[in-house]
C-alpha beads as a LAMMPS data file, in Angstrom:
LAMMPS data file: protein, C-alpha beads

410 atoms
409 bonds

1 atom types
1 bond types

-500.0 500.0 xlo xhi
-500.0 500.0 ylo yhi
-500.0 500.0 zlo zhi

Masses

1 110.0

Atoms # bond

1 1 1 -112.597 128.837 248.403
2 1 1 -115.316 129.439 250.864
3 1 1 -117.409 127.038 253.114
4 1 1 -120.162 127.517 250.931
5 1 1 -118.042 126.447 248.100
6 1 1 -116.926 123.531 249.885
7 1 1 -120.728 122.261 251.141
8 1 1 -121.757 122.499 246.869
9 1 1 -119.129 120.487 246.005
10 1 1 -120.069 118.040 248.131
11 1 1 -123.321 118.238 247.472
12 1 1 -122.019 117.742 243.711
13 1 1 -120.455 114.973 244.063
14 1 1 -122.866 113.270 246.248
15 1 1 -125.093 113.853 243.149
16 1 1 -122.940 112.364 240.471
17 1 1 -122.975 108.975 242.611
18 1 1 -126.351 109.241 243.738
19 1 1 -128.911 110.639 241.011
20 1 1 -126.643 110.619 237.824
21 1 1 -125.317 107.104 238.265
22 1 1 -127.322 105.886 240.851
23 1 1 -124.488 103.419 241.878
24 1 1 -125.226 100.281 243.662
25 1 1 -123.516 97.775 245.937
26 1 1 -120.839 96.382 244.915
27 1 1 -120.633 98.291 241.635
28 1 1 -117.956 99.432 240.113
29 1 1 -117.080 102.800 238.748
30 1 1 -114.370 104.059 236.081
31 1 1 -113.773 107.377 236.194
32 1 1 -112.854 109.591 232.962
33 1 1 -111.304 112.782 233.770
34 1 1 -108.421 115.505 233.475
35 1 1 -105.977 115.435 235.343
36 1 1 -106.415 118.649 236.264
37 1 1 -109.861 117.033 238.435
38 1 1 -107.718 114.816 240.802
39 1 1 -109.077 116.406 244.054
40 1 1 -112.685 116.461 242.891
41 1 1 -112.730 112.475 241.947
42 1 1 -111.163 111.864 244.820
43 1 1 -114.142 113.459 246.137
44 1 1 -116.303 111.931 244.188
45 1 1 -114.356 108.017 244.658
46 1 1 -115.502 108.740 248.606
47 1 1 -119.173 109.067 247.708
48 1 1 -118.640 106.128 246.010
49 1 1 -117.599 104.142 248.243
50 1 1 -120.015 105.581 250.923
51 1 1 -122.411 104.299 248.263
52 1 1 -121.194 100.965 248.394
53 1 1 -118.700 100.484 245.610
54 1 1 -116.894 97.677 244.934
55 1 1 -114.032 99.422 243.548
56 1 1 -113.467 102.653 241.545
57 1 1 -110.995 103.141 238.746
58 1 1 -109.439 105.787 237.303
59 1 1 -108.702 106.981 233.237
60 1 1 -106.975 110.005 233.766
61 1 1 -106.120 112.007 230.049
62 1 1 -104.339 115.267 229.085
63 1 1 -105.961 117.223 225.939
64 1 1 -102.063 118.745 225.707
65 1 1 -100.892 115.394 224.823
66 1 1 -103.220 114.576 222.514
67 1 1 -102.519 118.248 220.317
68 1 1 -98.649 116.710 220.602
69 1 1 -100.009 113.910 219.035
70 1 1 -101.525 115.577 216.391
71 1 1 -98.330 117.769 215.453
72 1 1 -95.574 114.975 215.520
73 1 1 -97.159 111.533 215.324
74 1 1 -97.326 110.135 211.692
75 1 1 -100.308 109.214 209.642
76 1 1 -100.024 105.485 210.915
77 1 1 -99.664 106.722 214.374
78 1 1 -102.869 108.799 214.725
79 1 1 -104.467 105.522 213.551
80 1 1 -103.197 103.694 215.747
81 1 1 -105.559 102.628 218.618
82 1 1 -105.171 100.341 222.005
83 1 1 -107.204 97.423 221.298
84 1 1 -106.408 96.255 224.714
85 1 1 -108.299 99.784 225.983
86 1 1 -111.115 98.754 223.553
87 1 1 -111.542 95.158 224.877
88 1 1 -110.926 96.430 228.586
89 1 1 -114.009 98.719 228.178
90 1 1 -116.054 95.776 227.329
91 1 1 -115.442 93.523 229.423
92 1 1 -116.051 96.225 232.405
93 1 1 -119.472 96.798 230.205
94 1 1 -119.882 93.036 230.861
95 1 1 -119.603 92.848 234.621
96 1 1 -121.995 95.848 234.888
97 1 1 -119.408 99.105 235.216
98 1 1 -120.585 102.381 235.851
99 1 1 -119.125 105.320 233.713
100 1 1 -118.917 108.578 234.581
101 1 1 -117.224 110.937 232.399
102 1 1 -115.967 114.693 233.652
103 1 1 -115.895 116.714 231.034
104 1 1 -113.544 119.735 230.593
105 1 1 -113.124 120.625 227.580
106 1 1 -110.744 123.553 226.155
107 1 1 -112.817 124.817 223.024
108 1 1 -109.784 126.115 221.390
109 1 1 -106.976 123.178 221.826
110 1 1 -107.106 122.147 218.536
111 1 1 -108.021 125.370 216.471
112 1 1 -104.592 125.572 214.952
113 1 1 -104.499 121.779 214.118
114 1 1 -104.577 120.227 210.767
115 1 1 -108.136 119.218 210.626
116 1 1 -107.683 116.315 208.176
117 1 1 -105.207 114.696 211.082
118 1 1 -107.629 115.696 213.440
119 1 1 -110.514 113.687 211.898
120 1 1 -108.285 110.461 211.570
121 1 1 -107.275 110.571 215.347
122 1 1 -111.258 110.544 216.237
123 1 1 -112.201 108.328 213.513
124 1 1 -109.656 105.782 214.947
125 1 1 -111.119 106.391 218.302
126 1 1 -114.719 105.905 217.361
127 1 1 -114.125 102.614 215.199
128 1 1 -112.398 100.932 217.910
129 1 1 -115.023 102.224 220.943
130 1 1 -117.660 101.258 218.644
131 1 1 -118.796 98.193 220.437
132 1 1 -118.383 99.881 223.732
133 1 1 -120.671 102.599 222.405
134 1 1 -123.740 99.905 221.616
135 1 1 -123.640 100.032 225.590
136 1 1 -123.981 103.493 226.313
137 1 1 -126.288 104.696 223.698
138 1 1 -128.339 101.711 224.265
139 1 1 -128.642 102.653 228.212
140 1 1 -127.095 98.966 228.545
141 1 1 -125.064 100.387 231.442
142 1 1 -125.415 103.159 233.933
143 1 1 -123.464 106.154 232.701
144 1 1 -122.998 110.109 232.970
145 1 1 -121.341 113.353 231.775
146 1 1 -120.859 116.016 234.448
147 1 1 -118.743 118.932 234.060
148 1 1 -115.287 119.818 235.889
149 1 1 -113.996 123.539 234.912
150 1 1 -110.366 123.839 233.552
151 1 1 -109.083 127.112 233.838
152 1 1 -109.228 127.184 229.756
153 1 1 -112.663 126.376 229.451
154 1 1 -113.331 129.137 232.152
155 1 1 -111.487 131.691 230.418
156 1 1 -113.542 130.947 226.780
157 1 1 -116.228 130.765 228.805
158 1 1 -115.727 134.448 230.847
159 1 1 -112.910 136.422 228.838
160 1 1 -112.864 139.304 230.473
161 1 1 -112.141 137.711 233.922
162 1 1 -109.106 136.677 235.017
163 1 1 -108.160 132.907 236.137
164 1 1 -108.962 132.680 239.235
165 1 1 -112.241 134.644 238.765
166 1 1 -113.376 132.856 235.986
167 1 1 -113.356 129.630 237.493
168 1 1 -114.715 130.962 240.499
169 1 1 -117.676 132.060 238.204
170 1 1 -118.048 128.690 236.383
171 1 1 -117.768 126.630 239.486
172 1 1 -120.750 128.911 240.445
173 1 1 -123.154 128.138 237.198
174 1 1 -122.404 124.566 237.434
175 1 1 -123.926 124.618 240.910
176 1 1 -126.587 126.766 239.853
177 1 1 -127.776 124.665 236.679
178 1 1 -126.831 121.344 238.644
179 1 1 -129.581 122.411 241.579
180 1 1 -126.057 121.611 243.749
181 1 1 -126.238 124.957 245.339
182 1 1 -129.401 124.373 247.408
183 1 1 -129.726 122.508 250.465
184 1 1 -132.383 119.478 248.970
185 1 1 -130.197 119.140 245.406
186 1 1 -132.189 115.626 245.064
187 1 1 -135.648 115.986 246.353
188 1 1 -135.125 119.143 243.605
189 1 1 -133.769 116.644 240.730
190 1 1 -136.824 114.551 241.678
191 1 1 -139.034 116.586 240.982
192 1 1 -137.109 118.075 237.820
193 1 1 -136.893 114.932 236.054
194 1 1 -140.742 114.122 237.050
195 1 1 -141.374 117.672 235.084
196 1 1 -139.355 116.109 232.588
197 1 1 -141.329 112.836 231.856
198 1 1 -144.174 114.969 232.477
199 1 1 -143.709 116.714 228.873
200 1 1 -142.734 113.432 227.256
201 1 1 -145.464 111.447 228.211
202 1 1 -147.770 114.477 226.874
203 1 1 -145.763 114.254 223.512
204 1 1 -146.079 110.553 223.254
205 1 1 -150.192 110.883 223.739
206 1 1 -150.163 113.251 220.625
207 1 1 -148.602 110.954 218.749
208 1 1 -146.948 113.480 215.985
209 1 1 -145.897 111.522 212.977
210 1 1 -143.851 114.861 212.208
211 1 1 -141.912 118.186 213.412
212 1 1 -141.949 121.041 211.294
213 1 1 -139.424 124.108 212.906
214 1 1 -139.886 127.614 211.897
215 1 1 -136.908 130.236 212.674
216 1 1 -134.546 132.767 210.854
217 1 1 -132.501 130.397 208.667
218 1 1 -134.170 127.310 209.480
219 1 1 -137.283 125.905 208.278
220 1 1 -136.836 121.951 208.453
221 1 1 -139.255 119.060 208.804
222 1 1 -138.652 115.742 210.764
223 1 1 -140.724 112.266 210.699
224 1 1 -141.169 109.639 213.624
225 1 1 -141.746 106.349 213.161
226 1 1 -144.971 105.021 215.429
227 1 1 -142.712 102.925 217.109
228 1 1 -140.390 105.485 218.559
229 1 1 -141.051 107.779 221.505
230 1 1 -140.008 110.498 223.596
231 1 1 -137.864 110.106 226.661
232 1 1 -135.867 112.049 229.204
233 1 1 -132.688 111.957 230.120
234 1 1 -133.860 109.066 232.968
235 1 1 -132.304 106.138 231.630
236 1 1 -132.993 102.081 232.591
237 1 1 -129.964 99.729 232.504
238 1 1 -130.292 96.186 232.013
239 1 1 -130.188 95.813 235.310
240 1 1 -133.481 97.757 235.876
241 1 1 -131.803 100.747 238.023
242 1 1 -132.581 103.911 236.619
243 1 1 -129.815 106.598 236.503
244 1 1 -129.876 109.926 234.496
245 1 1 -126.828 110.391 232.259
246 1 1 -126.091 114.204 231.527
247 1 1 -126.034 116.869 234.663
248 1 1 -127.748 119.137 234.163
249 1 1 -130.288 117.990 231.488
250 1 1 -133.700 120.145 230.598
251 1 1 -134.390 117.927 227.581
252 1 1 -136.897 115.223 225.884
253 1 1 -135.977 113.952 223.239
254 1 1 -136.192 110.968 220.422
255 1 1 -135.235 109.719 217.224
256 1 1 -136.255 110.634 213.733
257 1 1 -136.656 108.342 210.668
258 1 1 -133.150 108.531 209.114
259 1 1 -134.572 109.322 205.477
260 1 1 -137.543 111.456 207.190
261 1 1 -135.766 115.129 207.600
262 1 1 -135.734 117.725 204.828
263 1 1 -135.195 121.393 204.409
264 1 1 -132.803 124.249 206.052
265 1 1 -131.498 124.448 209.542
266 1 1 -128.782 126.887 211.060
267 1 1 -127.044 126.175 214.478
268 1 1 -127.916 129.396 216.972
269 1 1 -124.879 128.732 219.671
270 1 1 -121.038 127.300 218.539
271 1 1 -120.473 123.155 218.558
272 1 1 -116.886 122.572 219.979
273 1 1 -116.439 119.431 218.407
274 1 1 -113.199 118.030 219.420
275 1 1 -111.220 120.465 220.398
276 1 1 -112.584 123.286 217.415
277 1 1 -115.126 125.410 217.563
278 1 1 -117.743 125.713 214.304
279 1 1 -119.742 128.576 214.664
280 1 1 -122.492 129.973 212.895
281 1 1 -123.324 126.991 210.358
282 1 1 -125.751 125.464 207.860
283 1 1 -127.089 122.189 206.998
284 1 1 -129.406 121.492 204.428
285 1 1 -131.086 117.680 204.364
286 1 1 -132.662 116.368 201.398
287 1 1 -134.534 112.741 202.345
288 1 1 -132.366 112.618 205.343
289 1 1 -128.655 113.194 204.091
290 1 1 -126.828 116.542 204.689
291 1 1 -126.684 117.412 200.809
292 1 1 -125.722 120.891 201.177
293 1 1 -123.595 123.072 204.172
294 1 1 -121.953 126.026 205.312
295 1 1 -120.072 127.274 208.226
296 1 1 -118.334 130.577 209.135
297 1 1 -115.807 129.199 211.606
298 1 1 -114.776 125.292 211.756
299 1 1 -115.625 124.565 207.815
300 1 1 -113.282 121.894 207.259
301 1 1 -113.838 120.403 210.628
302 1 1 -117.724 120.198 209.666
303 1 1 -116.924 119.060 206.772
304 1 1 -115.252 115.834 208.349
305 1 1 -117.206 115.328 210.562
306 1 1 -120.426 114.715 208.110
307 1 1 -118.085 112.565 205.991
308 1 1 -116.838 110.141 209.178
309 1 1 -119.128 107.422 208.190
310 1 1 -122.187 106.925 206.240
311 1 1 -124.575 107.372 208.816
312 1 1 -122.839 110.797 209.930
313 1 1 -124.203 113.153 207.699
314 1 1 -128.066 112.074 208.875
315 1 1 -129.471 112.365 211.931
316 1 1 -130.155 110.665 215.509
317 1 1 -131.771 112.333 218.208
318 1 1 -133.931 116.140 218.141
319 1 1 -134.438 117.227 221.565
320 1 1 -136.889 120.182 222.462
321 1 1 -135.559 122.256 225.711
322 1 1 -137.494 125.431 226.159
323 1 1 -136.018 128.739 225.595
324 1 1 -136.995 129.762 229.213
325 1 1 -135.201 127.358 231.289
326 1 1 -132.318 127.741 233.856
327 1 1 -129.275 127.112 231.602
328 1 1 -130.875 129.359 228.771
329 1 1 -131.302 132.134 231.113
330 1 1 -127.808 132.568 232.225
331 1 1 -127.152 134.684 228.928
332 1 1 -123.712 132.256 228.418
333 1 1 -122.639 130.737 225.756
334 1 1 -120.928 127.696 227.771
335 1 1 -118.656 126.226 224.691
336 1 1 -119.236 122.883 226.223
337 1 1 -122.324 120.634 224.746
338 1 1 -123.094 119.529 227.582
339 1 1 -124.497 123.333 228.728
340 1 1 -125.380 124.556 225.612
341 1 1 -127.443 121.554 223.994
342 1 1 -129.536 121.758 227.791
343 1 1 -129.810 125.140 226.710
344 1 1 -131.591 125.459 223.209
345 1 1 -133.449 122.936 221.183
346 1 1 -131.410 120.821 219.464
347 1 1 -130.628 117.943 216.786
348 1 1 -128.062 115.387 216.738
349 1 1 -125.818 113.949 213.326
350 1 1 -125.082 110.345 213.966
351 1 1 -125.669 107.216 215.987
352 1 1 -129.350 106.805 217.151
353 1 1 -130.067 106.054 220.393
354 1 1 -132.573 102.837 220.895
355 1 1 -133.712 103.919 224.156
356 1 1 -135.815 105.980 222.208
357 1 1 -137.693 103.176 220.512
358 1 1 -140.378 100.643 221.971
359 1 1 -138.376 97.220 222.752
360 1 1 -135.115 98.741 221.295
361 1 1 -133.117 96.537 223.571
362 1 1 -133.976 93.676 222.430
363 1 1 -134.433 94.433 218.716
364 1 1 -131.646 93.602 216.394
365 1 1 -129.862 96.161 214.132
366 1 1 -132.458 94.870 211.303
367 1 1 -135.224 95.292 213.367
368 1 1 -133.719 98.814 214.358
369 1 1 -133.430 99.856 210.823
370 1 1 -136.781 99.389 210.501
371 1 1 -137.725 101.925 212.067
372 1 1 -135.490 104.713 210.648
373 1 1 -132.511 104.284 213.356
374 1 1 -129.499 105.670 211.704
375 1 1 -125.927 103.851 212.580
376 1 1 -123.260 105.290 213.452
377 1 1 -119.566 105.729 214.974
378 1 1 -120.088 109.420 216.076
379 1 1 -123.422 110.936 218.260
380 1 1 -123.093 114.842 218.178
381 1 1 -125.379 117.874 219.114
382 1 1 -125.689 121.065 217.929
383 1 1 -128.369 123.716 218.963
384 1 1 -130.863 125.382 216.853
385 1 1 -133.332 126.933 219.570
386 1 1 -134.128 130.441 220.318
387 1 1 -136.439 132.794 221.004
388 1 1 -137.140 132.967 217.605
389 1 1 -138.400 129.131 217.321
390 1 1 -141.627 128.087 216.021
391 1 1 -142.180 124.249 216.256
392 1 1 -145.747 122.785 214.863
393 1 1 -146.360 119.076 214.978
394 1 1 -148.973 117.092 212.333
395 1 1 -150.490 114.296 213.196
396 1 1 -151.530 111.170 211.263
397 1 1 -154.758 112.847 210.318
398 1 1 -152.620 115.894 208.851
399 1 1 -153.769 118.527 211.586
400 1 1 -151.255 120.835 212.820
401 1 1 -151.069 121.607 216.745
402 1 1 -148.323 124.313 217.652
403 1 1 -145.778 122.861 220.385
404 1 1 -143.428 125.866 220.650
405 1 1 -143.839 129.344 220.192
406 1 1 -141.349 132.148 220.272
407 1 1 -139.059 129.112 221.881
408 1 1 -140.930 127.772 224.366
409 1 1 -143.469 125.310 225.328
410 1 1 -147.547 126.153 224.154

Bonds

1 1 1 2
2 1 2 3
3 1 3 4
4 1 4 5
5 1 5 6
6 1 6 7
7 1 7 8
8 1 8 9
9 1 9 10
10 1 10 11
11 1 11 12
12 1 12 13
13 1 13 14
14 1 14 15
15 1 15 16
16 1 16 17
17 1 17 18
18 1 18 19
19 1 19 20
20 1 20 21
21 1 21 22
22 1 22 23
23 1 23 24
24 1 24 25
25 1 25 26
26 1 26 27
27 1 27 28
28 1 28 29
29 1 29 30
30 1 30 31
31 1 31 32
32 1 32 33
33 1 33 34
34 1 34 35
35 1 35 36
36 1 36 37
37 1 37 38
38 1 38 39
39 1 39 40
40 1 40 41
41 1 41 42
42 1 42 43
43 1 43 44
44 1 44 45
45 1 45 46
46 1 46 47
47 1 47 48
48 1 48 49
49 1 49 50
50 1 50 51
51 1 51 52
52 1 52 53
53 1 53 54
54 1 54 55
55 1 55 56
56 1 56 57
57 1 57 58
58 1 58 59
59 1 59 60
60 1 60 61
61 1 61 62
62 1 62 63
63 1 63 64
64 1 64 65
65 1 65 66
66 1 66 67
67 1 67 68
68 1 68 69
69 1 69 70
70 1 70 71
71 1 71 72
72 1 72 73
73 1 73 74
74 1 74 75
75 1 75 76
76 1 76 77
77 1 77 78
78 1 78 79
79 1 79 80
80 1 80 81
81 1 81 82
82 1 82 83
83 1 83 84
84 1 84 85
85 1 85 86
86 1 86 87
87 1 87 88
88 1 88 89
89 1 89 90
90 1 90 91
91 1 91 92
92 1 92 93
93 1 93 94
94 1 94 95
95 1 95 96
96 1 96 97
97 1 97 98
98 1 98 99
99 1 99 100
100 1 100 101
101 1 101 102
102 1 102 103
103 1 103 104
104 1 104 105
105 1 105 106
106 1 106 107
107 1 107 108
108 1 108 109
109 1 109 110
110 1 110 111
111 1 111 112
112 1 112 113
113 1 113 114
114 1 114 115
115 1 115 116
116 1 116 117
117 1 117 118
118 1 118 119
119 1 119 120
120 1 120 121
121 1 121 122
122 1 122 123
123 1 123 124
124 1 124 125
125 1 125 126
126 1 126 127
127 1 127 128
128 1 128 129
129 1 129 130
130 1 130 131
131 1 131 132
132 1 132 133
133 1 133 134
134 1 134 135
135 1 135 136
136 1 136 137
137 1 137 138
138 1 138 139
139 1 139 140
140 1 140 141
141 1 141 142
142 1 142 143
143 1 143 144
144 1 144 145
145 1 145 146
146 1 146 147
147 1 147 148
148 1 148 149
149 1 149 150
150 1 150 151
151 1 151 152
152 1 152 153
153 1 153 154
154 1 154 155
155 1 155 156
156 1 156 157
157 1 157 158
158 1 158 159
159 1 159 160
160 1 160 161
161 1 161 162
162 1 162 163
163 1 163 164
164 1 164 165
165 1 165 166
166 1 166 167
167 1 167 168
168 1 168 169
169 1 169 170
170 1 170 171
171 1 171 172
172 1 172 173
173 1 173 174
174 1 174 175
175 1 175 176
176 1 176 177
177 1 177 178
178 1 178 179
179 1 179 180
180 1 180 181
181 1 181 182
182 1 182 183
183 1 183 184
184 1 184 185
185 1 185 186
186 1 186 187
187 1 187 188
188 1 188 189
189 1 189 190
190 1 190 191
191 1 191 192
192 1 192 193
193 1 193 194
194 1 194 195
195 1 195 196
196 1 196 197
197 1 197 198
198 1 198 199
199 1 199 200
200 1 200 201
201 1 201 202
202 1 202 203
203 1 203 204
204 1 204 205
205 1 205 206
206 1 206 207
207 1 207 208
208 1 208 209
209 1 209 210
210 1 210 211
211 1 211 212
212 1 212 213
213 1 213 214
214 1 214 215
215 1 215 216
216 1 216 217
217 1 217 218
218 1 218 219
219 1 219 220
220 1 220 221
221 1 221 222
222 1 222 223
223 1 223 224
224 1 224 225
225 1 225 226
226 1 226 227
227 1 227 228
228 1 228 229
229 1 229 230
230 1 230 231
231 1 231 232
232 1 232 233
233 1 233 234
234 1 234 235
235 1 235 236
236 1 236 237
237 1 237 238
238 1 238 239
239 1 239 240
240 1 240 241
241 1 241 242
242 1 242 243
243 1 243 244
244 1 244 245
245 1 245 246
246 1 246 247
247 1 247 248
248 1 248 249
249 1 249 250
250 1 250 251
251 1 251 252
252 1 252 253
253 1 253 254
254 1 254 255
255 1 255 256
256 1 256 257
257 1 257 258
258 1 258 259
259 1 259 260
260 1 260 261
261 1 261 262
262 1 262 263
263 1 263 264
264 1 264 265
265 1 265 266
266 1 266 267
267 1 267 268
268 1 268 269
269 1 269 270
270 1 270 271
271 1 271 272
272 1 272 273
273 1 273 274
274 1 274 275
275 1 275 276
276 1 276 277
277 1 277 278
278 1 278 279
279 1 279 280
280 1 280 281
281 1 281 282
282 1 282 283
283 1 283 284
284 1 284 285
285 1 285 286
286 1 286 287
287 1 287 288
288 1 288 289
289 1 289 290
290 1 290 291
291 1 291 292
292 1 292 293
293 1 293 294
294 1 294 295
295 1 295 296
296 1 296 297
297 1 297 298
298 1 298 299
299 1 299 300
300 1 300 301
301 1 301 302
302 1 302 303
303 1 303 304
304 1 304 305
305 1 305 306
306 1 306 307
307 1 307 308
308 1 308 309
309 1 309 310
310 1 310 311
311 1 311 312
312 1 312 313
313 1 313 314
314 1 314 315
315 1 315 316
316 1 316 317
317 1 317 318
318 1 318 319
319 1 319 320
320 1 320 321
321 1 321 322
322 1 322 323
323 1 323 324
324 1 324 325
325 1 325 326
326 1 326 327
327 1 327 328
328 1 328 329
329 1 329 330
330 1 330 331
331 1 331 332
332 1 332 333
333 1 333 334
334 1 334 335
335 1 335 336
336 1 336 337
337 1 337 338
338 1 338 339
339 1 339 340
340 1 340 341
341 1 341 342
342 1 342 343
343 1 343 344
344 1 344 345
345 1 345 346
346 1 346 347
347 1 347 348
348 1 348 349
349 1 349 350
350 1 350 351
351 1 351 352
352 1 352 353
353 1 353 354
354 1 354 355
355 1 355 356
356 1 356 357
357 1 357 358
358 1 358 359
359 1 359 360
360 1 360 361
361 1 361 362
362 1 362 363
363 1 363 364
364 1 364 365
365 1 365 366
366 1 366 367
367 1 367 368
368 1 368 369
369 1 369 370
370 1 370 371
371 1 371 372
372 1 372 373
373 1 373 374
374 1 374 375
375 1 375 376
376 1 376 377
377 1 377 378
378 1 378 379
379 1 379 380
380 1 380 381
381 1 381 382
382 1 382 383
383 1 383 384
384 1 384 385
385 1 385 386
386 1 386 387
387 1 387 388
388 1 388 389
389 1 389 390
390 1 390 391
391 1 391 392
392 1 392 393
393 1 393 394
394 1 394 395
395 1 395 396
396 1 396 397
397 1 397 398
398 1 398 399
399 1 399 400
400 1 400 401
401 1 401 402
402 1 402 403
403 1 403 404
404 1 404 405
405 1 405 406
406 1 406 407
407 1 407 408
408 1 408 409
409 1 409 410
């Protein structure tokens, strides 16, 4: 690699600690990563320590060993969770950890697994990490998902290229998208995220009490409850230190009332959901619930995946991102959420988030449901924008204002 190469990296890294985590003295950090990212968290462990940190720790995993899993283990085994791992997580939650999780995934490890075993193995996972997950969707703690490129996520990702190539080329995006390959990568996120809270301050002046989306294949309507409101991806933790938890991000977002969505929608880019890709799908909502849906690629997957809880088959978070904006105009398909939802407007099934509501901290889960906030083990995106998308929004008074046209901003 080249000196250039080199210099973004660092400048990377130095962003992960210093904008997306925003780590303080005599925090500490867990890292979650491949191992296939050694050298770049070790990278990333200097920064924080540079930064101050009181100690960093490492989760290293292998996706390889969890499709070995999946083929020999028996029923009891895939259900089978460390509690220890569970409690550990907690009490690092406690004493103020910050979590940042690397994410690499390979869209196709698990496309020849037995999607019934597959959806035990996660559902496992998310019942145990359940309590652990009140923390990060709550913003308790400081956390973030950046991107590391495996050489199979690269080649999905750029097939005609060969390994060495293709990383080369999504080392270069991630740069690109991150702001990482220019000299003043923070004064630039600055000023990004201002742009950000910019647009969701103007949405929370118009006060919509409803979304309705116009598109080929998707004509849905979604209600807010007054007490929710649109954020972006700047987080608060408890400890008042803000931190921004997905690089790159180009959304706002917020929650809907669970029972408050109806009609069609149809995803416009594939959802790798654990390992599978499901391409090309439908859902239908009827007072909330995912009554109806269809999927060219993935169907049994997506059909697990609404039936992990009850709250997974109705929704938690819709996000505009305009159809002109820097990940969007890369023309790629990225197979990794993390790209694609910054990409293309998008919804979420699942667990709501309460950063999105007035006081959700300190609200209890009554006070939550109040408000429409669906519960949930599982929190996952799928897009729906293009350049095809017509968004309106009515207000109390029933007058329409358009938001988006022809996928982007009015």
């Amino acid at each position: 690699m080249s000196k250039q190469f080199d210099k973004n990296l660092e400048r990377y890294a130095d962003l992960i600690v210093r904008v997306g985590l925003n780590l303080q003295k005599d925090q500490e950090l867990l890292i979650s990563a491949p191992i296939s990212a050694y050298k770049f968290v070790r990278h990333v462990t200097a920064k924080a320590y540079d930064a101050g940190a009181l100690n960093v720790l490492t989760d290293y995993y292998d996706e390889e060993i969890k499709k070995i899993r999946l083929e020999k283990s028996s029923e009891e085994g895939l259900k089978a969770f460390p509690h220890w791992k569970a409690k550990g997580f907690i009490e690092m939650a406690e004493n103020n950890v910050a979590v940042l999780n690397l994410a690499a995934p390979n869209p196709s490890l698990l496309k020849d697994s037995d999607p019934t075993r597959v959806a035990i193995l996660n559902k496992a996972s998310a019942e145990a990490m359940k309590d652990f997950s009140t923390y990060i969707g709550g913003g308790k703690i400081s956390w973030l998902i950046a991107a590391y490129p495996t050489i199979e996520w690269a080649q999905s990702v750029f097939p005609d290229l060969d390994q060495e190539a293709s990383i080369e080329k999504l080392w270069d995006k991630i740069f690109y998208t991150t702001r990482t390959d220019q000299d003043n990568t923070v004064d630039l996120w600055e000023r990004h995220i201002e742009e950000l809270n910019k647009n969701a301050r103007r949405l929370n002046e118009q006060g919509y009490k409803k979304l309705h989306y116009k598109a080929p294949g998707t004509d849905l309507s979604i209600e807010f409850d007054p007490q929710t409101k649109w954020i972006s991806a700047q987080f608060t933790n408890d400890q008042n230190i803000p931190f921004v938890p997905n690089l790159p991000t180009e959304e706002v977002f917020t929650i809907p009332v669970k029972t408050g969505v109806n009609g069609v929608v149809t995803s416009t880019k594939p959802l790798n959901y654990s390992g599978t890709l499901i391409k090309n799908f439908s859902l239908t909502f009827k007072n909330g619930k995912v009554v109806d849906f269809s999927a060219e690629e993935g169907y049994e997957t997506l059909k697990n995946l609404l039936e992990t809880d009850e709250g997974s088959s109705y929704l938690g978070e819709v996000a505009l991102v305009p159809h002109n904006s820097p990940i969007s105009n890369t023309n790629i398909i990225f197979n990794n959420t993390l790209f694609d939802e910054n990409a293309s407007c998008h919804i979420a099934l699942g667990r709501a988030l309460s950063v999105c509501v007035e006081n959700g901290k300190e609200m209890s889960p009554e006070q939550l449901r109040k408000v429409g906030f669906n519960e949930s083990m599982i929190h996952v995106d799928f897009m729906i924008g293009s350049a095809d998308l017509n968004i309106d929004g009515e207000k109390e008074d029933g007058s329409i204002e358009s938001i988006f046209r022809n996928g982007d901003w009015v």
